[in-house]
C-alpha positions as CSV (number, residue, x, y, z in Angstrom):
1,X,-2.5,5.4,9.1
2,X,-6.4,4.7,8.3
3,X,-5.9,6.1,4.9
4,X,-2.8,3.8,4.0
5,X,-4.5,0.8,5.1
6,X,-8.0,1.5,3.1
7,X,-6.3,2.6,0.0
8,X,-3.9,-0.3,0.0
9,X,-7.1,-2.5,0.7
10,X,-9.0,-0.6,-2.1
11,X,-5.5,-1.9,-4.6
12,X,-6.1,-5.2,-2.9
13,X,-9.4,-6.0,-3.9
14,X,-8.9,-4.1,-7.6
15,X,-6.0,-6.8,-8.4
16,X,-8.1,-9.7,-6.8
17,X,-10.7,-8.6,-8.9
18,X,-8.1,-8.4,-12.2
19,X,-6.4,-11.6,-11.0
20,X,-10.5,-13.4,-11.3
21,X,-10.7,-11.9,-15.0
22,X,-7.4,-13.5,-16.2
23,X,-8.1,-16.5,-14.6
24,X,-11.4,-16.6,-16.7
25,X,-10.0,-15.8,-19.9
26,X,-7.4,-18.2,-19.0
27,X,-10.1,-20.6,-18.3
28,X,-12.0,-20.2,-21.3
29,X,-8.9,-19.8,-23.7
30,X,-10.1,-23.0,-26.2
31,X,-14.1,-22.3,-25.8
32,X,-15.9,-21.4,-29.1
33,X,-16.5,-17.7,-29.2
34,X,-15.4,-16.3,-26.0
35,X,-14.6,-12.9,-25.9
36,X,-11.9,-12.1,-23.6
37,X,-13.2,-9.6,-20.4
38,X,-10.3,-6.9,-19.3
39,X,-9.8,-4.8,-16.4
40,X,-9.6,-1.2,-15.7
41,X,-7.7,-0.1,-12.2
42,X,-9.1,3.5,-11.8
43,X,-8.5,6.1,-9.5
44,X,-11.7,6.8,-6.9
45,X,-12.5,9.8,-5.4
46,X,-11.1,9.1,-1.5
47,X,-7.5,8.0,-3.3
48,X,-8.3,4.4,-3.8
49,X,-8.6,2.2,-6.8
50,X,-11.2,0.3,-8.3
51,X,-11.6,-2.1,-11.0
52,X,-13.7,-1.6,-14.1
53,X,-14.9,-5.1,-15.7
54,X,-16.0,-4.4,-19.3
55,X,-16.3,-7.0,-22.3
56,X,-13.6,-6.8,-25.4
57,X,-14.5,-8.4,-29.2
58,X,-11.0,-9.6,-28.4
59,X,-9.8,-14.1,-28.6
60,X,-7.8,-14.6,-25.4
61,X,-4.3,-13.7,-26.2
62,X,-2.3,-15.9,-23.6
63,X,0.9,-13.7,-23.2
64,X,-1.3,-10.4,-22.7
65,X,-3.1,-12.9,-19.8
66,X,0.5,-13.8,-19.0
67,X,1.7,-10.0,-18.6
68,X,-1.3,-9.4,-16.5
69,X,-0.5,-12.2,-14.0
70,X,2.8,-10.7,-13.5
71,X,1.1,-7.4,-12.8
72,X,-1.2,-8.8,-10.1
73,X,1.3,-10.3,-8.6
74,X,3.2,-7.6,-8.3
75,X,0.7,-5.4,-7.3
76,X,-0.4,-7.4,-4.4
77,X,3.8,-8.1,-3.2
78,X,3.7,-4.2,-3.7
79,X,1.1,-3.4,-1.8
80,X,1.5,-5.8,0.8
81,X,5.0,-4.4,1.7
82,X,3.1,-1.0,2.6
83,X,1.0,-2.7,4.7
84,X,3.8,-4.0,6.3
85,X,5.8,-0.8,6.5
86,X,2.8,1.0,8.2
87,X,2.7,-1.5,10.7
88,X,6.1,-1.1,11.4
89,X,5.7,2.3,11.9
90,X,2.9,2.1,14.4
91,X,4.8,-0.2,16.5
92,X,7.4,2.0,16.2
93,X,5.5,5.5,17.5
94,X,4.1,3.1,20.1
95,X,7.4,1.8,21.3
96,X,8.4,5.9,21.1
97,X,5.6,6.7,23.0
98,X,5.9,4.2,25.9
């Protein structure tokens, strides 16, 4: 169960972390010459996932920042209902095992 909860933590933080970048761009939608920043989710090596920041030459485009709110908040619903699932199931063995 260790290994559910740190790689749903690890998808967590990686859509916090993409859910802070729109929120910038969104931010900074009329400023002269920002460049929009976009986020990578990427697979780490103990089956997690990270978030890769990097720079784009790119104007905020407001319905790509749009689709990406939708994703985050998907993710996190998504991943929050595992969360919830393992926890049922470790009540459950315990209840088994009483």
């Amino acid at each position: 169960m260790n290994s559910i909860n740190n790689i749903t933590e690890s998808a967590l933080k990686a859509f916090g972390t993409s859910q802070q970048v729109t929120a910038h761009n969104l931010a900074n939608l009329n400023t002269d010459s920002f460049k929009a920043s976009k986020v990578t989710l990427q697979e780490n090596g103990s089956y997690g996932v990270n978030a890769a920041v990097s720079g784009t030459d790119d104007q905020v485009d407001i319905s790509r920042e749009a689709i990406n709110l939708m994703t985050n908040t998907h993710g996190f619903k998504a991943n929050l209902k595992v969360l919830t699932a393992a926890d049922e199931m470790a009540k459950e063995l315990l209840n088994i095992k009483a």
